[in-house]
C-alpha positions in Angstrom: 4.1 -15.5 32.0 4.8 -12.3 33.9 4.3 -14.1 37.5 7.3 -16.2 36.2 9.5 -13.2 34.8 8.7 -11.4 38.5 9.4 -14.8 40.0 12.9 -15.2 37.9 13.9 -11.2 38.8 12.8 -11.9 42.5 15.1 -14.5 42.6 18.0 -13.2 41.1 18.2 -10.1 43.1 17.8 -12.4 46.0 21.1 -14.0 44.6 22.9 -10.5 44.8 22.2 -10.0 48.7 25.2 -11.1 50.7 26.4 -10.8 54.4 29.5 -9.7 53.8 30.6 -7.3 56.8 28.4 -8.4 59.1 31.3 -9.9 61.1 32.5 -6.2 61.4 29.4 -4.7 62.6 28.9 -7.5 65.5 32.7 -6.6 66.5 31.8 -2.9 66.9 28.6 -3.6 68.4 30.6 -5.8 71.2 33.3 -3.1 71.1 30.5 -0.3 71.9 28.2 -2.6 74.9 32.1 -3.2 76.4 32.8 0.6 76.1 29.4 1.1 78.1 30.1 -1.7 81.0 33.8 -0.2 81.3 32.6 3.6 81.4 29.9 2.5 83.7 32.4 1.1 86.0 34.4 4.0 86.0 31.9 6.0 87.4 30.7 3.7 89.7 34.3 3.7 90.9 34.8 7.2 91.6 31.8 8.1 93.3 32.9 5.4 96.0 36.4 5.3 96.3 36.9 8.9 95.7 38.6 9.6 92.4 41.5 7.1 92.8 39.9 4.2 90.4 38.6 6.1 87.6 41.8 8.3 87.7 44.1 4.9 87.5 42.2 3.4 84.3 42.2 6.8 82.6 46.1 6.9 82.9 46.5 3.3 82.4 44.5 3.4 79.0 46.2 6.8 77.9 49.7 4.9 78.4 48.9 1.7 76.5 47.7 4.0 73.6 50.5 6.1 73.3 52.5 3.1 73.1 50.3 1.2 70.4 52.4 3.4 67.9 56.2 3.3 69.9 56.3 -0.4 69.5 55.9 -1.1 65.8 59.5 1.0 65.0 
């Protein structure tokens, strides 16, 4: 009998789990390998070419968010 009970209450907390968010977590992990690769890059870039590449993204990325905010008015 109490094989069964642990059997019934092993089951039903089994029922509770759920993969809700995960969805989010793969997004930030992707978000976080892609921040790596593009920071990477960056440095890459500059100690070839000087400091014009890295220079160029950092501006281009600044301007497009400062504009994420002048667009929805």
């Amino acid at each position: 009998m109490g094989y069964r009970l642990m059997g019934l209450v092993h089951a039903q907390l089994l029922a509770l789990r759920s993969d809700r968010g995960q969805g989010t977590v793969e997004y930030v992990g992707l978000m976080l390998v892609l921040a790596v690769i593009l920071g990477a890059v960056v440095k890459v870039a500059g100690d070839v070419n000087g400091e014009e590449i890295p220079k160029a993204i950092v501006t281009k990325l600044k301007e497009t968010i400062s504009s994420v905010g002048a667009n929805a008015k």
